[in-house]
Structure formats: C-alpha cells, structure tokens
DOZAKOL-448028 format. One record per atom (N, C-alpha, C, O): x, y, z. Coordinates in pm, whole numbers, plus 50000, padded with zeros to 5 digits. Layout:
<nodes>
XYZ ...
</nodes>
This chain:
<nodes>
892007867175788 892947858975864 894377860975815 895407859875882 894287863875700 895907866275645 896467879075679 897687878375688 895977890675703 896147900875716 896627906175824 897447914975848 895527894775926 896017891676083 897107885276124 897837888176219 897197873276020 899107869276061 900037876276024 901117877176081 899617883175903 901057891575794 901427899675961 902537900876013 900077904176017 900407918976103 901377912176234 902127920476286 901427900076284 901327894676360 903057886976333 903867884776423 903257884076180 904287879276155 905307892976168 906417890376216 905107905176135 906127918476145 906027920176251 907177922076290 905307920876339 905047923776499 905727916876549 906377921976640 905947904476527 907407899976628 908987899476542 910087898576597 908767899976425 910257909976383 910267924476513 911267927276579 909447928976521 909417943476571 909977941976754 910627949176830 909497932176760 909417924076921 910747919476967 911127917877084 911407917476856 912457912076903 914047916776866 914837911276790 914207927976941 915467936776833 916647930576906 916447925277016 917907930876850 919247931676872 919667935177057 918957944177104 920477930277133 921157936177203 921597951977158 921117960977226 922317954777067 922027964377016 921137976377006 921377987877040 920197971976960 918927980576940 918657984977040 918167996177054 919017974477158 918077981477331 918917992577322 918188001377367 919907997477295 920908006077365 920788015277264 921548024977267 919928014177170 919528024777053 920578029576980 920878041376960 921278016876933 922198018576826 921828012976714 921418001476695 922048024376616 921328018876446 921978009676431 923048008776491 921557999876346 922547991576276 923057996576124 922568007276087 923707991876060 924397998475958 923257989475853 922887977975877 922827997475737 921767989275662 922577982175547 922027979775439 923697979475568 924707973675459 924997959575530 925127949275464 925097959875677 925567945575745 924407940175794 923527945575861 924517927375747 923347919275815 923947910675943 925147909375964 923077906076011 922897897876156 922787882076142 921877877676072 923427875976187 922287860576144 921117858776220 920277850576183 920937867076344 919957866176457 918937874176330 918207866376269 918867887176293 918387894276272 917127887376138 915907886676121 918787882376045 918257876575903 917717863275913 917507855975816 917557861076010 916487845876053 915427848576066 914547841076023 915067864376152 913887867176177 913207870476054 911997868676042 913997875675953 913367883875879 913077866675766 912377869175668 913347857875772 913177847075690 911707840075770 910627840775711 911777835275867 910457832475959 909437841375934 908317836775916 909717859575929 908467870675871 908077865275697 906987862675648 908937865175658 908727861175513 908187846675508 906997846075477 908857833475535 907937819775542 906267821975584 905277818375520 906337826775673 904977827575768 904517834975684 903357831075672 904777847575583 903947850375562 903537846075364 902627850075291 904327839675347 904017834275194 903577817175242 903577807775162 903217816175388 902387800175393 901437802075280 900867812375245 901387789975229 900117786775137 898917785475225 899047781675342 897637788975168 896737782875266 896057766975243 896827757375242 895167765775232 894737749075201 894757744175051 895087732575030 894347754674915 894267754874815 895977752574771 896537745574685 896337759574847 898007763874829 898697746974825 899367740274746 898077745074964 898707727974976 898507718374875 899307710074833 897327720674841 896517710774753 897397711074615 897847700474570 897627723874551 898477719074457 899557718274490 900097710574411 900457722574583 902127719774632 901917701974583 902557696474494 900797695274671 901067682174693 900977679274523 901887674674454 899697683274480 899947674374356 901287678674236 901627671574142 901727688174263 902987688174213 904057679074273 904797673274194 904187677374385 905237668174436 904777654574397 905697646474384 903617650274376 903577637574300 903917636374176 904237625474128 903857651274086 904067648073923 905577645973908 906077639173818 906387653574021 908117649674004 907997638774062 908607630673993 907507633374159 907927619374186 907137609374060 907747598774045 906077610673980 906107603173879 907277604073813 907987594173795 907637617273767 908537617873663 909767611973738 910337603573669 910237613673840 911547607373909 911377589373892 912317582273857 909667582873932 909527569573892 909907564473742 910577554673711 909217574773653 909467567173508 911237570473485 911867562673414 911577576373518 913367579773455 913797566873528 914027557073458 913917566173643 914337552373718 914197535373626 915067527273593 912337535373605 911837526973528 912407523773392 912837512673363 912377531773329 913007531273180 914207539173172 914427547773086 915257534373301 916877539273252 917017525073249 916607516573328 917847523873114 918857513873048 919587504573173 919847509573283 919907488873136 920387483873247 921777488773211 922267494873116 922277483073338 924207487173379 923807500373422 922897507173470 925237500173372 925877511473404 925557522073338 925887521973219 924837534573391 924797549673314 924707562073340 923487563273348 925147572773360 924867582573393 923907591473408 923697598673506 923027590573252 922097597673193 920747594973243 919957600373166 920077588573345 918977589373431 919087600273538 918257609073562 920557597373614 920797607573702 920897620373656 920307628873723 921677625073529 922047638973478 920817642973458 920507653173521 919967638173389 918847638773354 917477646773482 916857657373474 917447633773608 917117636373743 917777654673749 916977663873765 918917656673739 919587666273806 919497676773712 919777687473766 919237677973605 918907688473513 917487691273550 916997702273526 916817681873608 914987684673636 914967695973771 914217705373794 915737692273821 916017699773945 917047712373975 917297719374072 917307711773897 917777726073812 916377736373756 916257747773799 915387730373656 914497734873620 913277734273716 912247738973668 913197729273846 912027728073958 913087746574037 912487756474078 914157745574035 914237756274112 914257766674041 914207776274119 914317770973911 914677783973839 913597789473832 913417801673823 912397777173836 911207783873799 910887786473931 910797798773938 910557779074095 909997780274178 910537795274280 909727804274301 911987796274335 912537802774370 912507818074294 911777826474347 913247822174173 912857835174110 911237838774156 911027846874247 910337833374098 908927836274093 908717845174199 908397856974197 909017835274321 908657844074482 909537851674488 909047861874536 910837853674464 911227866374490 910957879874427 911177891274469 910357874674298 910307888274215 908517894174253 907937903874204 908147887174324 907347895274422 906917896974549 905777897174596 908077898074604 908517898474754 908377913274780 907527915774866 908717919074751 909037935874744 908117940974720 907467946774807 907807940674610 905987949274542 905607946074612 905797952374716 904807934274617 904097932874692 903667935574826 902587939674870 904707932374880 904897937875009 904507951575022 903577956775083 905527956674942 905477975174935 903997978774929 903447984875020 903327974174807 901877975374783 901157974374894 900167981674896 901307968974968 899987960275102 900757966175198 900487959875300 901777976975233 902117982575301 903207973575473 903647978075579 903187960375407 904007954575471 905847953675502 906627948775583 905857959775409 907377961675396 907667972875449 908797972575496 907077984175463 907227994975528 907187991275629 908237985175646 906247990475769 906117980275888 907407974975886 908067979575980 908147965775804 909337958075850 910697967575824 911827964475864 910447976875767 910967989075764 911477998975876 912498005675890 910087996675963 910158009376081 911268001476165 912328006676202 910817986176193 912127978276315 912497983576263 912347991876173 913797973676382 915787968176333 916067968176271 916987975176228 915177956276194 916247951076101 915927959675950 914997964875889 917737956575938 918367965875806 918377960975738 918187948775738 918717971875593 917987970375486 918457952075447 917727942775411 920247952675477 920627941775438 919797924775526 919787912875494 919337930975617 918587918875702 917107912075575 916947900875527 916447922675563 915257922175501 915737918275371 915127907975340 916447921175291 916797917475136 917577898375211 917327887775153 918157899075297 918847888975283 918067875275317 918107864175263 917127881975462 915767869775477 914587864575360 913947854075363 914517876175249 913507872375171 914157866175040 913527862474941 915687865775060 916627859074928 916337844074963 915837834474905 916917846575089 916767829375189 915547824075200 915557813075255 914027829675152 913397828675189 912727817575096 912217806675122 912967825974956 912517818174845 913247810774825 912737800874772 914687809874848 915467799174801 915517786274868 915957775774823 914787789675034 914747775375065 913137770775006 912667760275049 912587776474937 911137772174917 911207764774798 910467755274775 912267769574703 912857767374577 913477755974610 913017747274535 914467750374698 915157738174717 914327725174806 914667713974843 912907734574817 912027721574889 911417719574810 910677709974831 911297725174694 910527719974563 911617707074475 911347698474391 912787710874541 913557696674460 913307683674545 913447672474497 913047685274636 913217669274751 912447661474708 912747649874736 911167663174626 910597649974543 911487639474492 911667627574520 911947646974414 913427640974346 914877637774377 915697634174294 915107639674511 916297633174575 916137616274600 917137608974594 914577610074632 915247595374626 915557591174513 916567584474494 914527595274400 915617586174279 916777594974188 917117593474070 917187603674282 918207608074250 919527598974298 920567597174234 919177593774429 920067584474506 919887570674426 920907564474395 918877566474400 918817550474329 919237555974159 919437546674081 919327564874122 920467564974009 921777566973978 922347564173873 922297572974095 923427573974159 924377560874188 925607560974187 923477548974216 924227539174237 924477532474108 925117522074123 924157535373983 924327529173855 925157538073744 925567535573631 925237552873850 926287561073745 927747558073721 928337558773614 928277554473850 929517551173842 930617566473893 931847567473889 929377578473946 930297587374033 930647583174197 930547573974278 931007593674185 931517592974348 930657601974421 930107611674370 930557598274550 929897606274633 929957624274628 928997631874617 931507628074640 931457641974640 931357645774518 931057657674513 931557638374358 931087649274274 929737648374284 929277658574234 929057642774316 927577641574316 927147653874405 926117659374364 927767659774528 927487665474584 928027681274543 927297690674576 929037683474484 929477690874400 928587698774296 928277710574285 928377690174241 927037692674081 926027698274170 925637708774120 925437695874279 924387697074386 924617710674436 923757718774404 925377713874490 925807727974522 926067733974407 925667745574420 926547732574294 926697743574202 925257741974137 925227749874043 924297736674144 922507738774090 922067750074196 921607761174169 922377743274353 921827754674428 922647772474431 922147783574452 923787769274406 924217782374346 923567790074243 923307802074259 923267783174134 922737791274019 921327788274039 920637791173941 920827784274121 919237787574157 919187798774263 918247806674256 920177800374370 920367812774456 920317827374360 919647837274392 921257826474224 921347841274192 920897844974094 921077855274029 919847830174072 918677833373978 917487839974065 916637847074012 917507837674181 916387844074313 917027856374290 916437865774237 918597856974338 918767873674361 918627879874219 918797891974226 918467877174141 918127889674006 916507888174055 915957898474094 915847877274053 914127878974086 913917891074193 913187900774172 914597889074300 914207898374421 914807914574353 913927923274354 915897918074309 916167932074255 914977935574200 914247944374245 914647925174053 913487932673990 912637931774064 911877937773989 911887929174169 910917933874265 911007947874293 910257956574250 912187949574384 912797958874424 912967968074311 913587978174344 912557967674174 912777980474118 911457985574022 911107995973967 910857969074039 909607969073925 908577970774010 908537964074113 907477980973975 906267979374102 905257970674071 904457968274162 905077965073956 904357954173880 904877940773917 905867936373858 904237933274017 904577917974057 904567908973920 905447900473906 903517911073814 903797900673716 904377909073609 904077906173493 905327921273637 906227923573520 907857920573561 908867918273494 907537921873728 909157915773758 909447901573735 910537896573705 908487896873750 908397878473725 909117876373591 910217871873558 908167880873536 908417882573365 909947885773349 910667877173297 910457897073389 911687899073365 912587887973460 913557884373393 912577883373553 913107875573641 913487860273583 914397852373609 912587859973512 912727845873386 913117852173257 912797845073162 913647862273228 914517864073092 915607866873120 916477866973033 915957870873293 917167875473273 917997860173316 919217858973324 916887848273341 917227833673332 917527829573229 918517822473209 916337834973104 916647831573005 917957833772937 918607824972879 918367850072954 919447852972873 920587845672890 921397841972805 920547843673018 922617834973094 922097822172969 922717822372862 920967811372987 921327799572921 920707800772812 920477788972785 920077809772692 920077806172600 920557816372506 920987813072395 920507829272549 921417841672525 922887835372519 923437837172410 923437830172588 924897833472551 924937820172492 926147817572488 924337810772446 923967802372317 924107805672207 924857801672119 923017816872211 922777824572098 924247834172073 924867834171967 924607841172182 925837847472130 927027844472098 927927852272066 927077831272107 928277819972069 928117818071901 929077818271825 926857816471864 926557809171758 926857823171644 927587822971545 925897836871707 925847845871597 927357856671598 927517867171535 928407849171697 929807854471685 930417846471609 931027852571522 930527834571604 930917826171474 931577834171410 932677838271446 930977837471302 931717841371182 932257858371175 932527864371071 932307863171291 933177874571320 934517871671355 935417879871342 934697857771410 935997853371468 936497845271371 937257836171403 936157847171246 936567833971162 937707844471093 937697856771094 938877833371020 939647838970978 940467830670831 940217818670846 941037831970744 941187825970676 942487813070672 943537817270720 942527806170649 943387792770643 943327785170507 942467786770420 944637774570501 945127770270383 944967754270398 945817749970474 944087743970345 943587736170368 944807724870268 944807727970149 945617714770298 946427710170254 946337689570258 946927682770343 945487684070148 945547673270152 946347664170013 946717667669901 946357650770092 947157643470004 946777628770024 946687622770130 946567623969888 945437611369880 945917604569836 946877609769778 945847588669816 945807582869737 945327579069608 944147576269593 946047578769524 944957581969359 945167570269318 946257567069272 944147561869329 943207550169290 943277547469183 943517536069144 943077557269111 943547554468921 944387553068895 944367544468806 945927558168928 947067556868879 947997548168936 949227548368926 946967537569024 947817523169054 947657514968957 946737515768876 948757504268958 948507490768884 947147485868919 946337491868990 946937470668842 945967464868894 946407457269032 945647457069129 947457452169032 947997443869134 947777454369290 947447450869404 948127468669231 948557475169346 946507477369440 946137476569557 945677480669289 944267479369353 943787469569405 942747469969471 944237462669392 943817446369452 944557446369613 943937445469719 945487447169603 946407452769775 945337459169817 944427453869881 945417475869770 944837481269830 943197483469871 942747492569940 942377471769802 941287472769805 941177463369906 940307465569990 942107449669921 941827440870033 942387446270191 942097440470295 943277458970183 943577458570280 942707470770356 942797473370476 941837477670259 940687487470273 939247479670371 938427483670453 939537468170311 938417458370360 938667450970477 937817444170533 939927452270516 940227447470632 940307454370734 940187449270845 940547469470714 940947481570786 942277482870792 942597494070834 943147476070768 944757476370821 945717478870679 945937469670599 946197491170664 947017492270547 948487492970595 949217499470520 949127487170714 950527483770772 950807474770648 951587480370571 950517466070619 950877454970494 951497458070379 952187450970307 951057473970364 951527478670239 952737490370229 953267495470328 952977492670135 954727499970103 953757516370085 954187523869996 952777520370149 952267533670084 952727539970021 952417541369903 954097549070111 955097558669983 955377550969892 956437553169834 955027546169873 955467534969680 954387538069616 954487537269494 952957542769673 951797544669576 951687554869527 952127564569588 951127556369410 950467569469340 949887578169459 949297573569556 950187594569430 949107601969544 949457614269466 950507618369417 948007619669471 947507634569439 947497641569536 947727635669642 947217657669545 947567661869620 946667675769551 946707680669438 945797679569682 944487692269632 944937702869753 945257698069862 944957715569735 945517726869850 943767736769782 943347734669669 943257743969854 942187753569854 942497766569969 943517767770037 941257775869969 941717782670031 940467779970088 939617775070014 939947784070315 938727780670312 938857793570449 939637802770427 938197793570562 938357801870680 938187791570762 937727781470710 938467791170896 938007788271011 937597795371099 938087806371125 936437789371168 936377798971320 936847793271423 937007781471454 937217809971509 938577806671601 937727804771727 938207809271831 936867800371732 936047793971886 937127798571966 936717809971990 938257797672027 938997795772122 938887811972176 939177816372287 938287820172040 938997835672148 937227838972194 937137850972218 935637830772214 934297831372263 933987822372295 932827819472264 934757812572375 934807797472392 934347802572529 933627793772576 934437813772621 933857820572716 932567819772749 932247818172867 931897820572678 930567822372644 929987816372674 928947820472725 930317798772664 930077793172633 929677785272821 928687782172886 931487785272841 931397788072998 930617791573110 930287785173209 930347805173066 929267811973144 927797812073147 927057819373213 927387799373034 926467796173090 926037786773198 926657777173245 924727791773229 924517782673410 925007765773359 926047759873385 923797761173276 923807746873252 925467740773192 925947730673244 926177747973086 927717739873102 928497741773258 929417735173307 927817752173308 929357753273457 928067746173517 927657753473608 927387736573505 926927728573634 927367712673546 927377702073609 927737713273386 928147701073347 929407699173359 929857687773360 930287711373373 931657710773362 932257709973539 933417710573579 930607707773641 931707700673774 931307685573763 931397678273862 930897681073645 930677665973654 932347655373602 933197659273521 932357647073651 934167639773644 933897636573524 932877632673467 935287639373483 936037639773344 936347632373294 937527629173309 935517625073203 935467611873167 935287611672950 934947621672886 935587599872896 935727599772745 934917599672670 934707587672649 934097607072596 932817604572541 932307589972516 931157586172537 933377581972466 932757569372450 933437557272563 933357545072548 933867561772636 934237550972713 934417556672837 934317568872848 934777546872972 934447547573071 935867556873131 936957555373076 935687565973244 937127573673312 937917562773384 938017550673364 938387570473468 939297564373527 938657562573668 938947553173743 937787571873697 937037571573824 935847563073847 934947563773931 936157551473708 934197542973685 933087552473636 931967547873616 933317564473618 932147573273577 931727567973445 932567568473355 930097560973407 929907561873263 929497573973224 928857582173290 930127575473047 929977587273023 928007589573032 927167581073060 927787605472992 926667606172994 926787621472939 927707628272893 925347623672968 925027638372892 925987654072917 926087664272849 926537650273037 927347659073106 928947658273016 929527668072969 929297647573012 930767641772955 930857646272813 931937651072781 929697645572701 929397644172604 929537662872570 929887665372455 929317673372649 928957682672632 930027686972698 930387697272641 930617685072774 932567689072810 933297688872662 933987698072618 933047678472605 934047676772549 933507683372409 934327686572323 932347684772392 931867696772286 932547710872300 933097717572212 932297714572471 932667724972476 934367726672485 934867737572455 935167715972525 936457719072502 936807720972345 937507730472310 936227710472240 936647713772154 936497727372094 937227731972006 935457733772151 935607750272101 936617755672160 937337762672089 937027754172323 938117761272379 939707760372296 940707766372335 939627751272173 940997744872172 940897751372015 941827750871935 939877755971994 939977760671879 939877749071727 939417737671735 940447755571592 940397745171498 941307735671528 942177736771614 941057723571437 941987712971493 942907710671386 942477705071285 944217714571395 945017718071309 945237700871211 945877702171107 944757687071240 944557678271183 943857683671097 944157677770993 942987692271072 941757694970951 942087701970832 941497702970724 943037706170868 943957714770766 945287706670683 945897708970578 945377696970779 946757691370704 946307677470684 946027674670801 946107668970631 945617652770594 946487647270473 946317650470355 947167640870509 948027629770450 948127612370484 948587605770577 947537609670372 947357593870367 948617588970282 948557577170248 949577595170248 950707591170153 951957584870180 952537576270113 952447592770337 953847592470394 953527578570508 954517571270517 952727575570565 952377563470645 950817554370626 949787559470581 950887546970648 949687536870685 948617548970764 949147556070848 947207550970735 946377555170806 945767547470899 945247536470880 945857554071013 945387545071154 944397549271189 944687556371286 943017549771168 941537551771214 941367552071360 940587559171423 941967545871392 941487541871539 942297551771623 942017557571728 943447552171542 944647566171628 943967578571623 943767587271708 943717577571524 943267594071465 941557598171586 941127608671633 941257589371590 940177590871694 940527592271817 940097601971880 941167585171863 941927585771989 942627599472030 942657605472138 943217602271899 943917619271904 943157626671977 943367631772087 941697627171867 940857637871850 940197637972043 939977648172109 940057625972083 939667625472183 940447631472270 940117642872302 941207627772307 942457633672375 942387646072382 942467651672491 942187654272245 942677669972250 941317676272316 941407688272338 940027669972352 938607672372362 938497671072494 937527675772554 939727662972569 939887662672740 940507670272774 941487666572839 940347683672754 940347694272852 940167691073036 939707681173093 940657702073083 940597702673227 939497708473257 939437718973193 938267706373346 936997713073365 937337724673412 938277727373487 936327733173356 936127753473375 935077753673408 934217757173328 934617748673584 933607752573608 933507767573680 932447773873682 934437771173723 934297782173786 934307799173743 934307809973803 934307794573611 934107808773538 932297809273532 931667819573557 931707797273498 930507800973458 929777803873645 929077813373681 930157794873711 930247798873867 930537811273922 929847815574015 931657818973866 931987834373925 930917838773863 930017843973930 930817837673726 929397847973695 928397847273786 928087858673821 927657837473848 926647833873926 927127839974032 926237844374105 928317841974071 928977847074217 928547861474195 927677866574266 928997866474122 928897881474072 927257885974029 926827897374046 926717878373990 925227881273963 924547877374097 923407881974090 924677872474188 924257870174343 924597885574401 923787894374433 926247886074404 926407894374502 926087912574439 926387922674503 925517912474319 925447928274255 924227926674250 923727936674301 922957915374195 921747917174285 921157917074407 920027921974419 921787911874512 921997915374624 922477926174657 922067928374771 923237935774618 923537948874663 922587958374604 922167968574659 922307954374496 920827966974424 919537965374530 918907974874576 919247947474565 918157954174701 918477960174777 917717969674794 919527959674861 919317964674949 919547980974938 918857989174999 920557983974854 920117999774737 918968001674796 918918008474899 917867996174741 916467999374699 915858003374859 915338013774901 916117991974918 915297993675116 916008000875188 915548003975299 917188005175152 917488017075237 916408028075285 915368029675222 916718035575399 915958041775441 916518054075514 916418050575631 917048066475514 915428074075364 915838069775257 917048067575252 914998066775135 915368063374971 916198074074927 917228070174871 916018088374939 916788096274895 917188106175018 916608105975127 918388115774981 918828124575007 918138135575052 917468140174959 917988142875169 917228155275173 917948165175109 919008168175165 917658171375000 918708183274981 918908194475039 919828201775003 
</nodes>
C-alpha cells in the first residue's frame, strides 16, 4: 500500500506541470515556483504519512509535552516570572532540532535508494523545487511537533511581563534556527547515502553551532589573555587608633562609611602583576551560537530587577548580560580598587557593574549565521539534484 501511494504521490507531481512546461520550456534548476514547490511538499507529506503505528506514538508524544507543558505551568512560582515561559520556549527549540533535521537527513537517500527521487526527477519540477518542498516539508512537521506546547506557552506568557511582539520575535528566531538546522539535515542526505549516518551527522553539525562554539570560547581563553597591572588600596586596620576602629567597625556594621573622614585613615597599598582575558576580541563566538541569538531577541531587562517594559528578569536576561560582560571585555574596576580617597558605596559599585552588563542585544549575528547556514545548505542540495550530475566530457 505504501509503494502504491509513494507511486501515486509522484504521479501527480508528474500530472501537473507549469504553464510553462506545456510549451516545453525547461525550467532553470536553480529557480523555484511556489506552484511547483507546493507540489513537491504535498509529494513529500503524503509520502512520509505515518501509518497507524506512526500515529500511535506521534499521539503519545504529544501528551508527554503537554504533561511536561502541565507541570512547568503547575510548579512556576507565583507573580511575576519569566522562567516557565523561557523554559516552555527552550523545550520547543529542542522538540524541533531533534524532529525536523531527522526527516530531512533522510529525505534524499532514501528516496534515491527506493528509486523515488529519480521519478520526481524525470517531471518539472527543478532541482530547486524538490530540495525546497522537502526543506518545507520537514520543517512544517518539525513546527507541528511544537503545538503541544503553545497553550501553556500562552498561560505563561501572561505572568512574564513581555509583550506580545517580543514573544513573537523569540518565536520566529527558534523557527529560523530549526529551518537551517533541517537545511544542513537535508545536504547531508544529499551527500551521505547512509540514512542513519546523515542523521548522525545532521545532529553534530547541531551539536557543533551550540556546544562547539561553547567549547571554542572557553579553550580560546587563554590565547587572548594578556598581561595587566593590578593596583589596590585598603584600609589598614592595624595602623588605626582605637577610637578610629571603633568608627570604623560601627560604621562597617551599618554599611555606611559617609560618617567618616576616610582620607584621614591609615591605608596600604599592594600592586602585583596578573593577565587578563580579552573576551571582547571571541565574544563572537559566543553570539553565534543558536541558543544566545534566540536569548539575545528576548527584552532587555536587569538581572535582578524588573525593565522598563515590565519584563521579569529570567533565564534569557541573566545570560545577556553574561554574555555582554564578555563583549565589554575586563572590567577596568578590577584592576584599580581604592577604598582610601572616598567612602565605599556597595550598592553603587553594583549598580556600575550592572550598567556596563546592559549592552544592546546582538541577535543578528548569531541569526546571519543561521541565514548563511540555510542558504549554503540549501544551495549544496540542490548542487546534488541537478540533472545530469555531471558533465559529459
């Protein structure tokens, strides 16, 4: 019965050519159709239907995300918070990387193998039709594997404190980097004749964007480090009066040393030599992975307190401002510390640090990569389905 629809699903690709085609004009195998690349998405759906077994687990997977979407709901914290939803939306990130790649990285073999792709070969439609229906193909199969998880994506939404369009924002940049995680799946089809060795590779070359350039952040470290002159100046505790330890011990205990004449106190003073690393010149890296450019379109808000837009912070906010502080490099406070010339203000000095950690979001570098890894695995399939494969010499 499957063999009979596969034949039945190319047979009306074949059935139904272009205005064009009647008049027996090639099409160019570089430009696709939307008439064309619909058909070739309907040949591909129809023919990766599940059959009854197929359903049986689809469904019980769509119940285990909707458990898991129930308990995050259940046991998120009252008020106000972000981190049920980020949370929700990182799951659905990981429902498509895995679902979408998979089918594409054996779209091609397979096909090729069972002699179906040839058949969709002989039509119309070009090479770019066929690479572009079976990109679309998995990727909407991949984004119907998230809809478990859109209602309590919406009932956490109302306790985050975003706004409608970044919500929708973060949403499109997941389905972006689940799109050109499909198009590297579908190339290695297209180049691997082994369905479970393109898979295999199709999830490392997932792996590499988010934990590869992790890794290459961490083991560049200390190539970018460079040396610096570390310059502090303290208060020396011993060489006050008693009167003056007694000041300064009550006003230690209070937090507030405005009360006191500081430059009037004893202070030592220690200089070393140490390195820093210059994060700021592989702070890139860092960027380009999928998961920060889908945290860095979330609103820009203070690690510990609320934006300006009502956003509470959350897992997204918390990891901006990690990653700005690498973009900004060392923090030239770390090098110079003086408690001698003024009153130390704790609460300023935090506030600083915060400040310099609110960077402007860089989502679109780790985004162009995904742009560029879409549109150069997308051009290697259709490389591959051209027709003839090679040159007569």
């Amino acid at each position: 019965m499957t063999a009979v629809r596969d034949d039945a699903a190319v047979a009306q690709a074949a059935s139904a050519p272009e205005p064009s085609a009647r008049r027996g004009v090639p099409g160019n195998p570089w430009v696709p159709t939307p008439r064309r690349t619909w058909i070739a998405v309907r040949v591909e759906l129809e023919r990766r239907r599940p059959g009854r077994r197929g359903w049986v687990a689809l469904g019980l997977l769509a119940l285990a995300l909707a458990g898991v979407g129930v308990a995050v709901v259940v046991l998120a914290p009252a008020g106000e918070s972000s981190i049920p939803m980020e949370l929700l939306l990182l799951l659905m990130l990981v429902v498509g990387l895995v679902a979408a790649p998979s089918l594409a990285a054996t779209s091609v073999n397979r096909d090729a193998a069972g002699g179906a792709l040839a058949a969709l070969q002989m039509t119309r439609l070009t090479a770019a039709d066929i690479a572009l229906g079976k990109l679309l193909a998995a990727w909407l199969v991949g984004a119907a594997g998230m809809l478990p998880l859109v209602p309590f994506l919406g009932a956490t939404w109302g306790r985050s404190g975003w706004r409608g369009g970044a919500l929708v924002v973060t949403v499109a940049a997941i389905l972006l980097v689940v799109l050109a995680a499909t198009a590297a799946g579908l190339a290695w089809s297209a180049h691997v004749a082994s369905p479970s060795t393109s898979v295999a590779f199709a999830h490392l070359t997932t792996a590499a964007l988010i934990l590869g350039t992790l890794v290459l952040f961490a083991v560049t470290q200390p190539l970018v480090a460079s040396p610096a002159q570390v310059s502090q100046r303290f208060l020396d505790y011993d060489a006050m009066t008693e009167e003056q330890q007694a000041a300064v011990e009550q006003a230690w205990a209070a937090g507030d040393l405005s009360g006191i004449d500081v430059p009037s106190l004893p202070c030592r003073e220690e200089s070393y030599a140490t390195t820093v690393e210059r994060t700021e010149r592989t702070a890139w890296m860092l960027l380009a992975n999928p998961v920060v450019s889908i945290a860095e379109t979330a609103p820009l808000v203070r690690p510990d307190t609320a934006g300006s837009d009502g956003a509470a912070p959350g897992l997204f906010a918390h990891t901006h401002a990690w990653v700005s502080a690498q973009r900004l490099g060392p923090d030239p406070a770390d090098l110079l510390f003086d408690e001698c010339t003024a009153p130390l203000d704790v609460a300023a000095t935090d506030t600083a640090r915060e400040d310099r950690a609110m960077l402007a979001p860089a989502p679109w570098v780790g985004l162009g990569v995904q742009a560029v890894l879409l549109a150069a695995a997308l051009a290697v399939t259709v490389r591959r389905l051209r027709l003839p494969t090679r040159r007569v010499s």
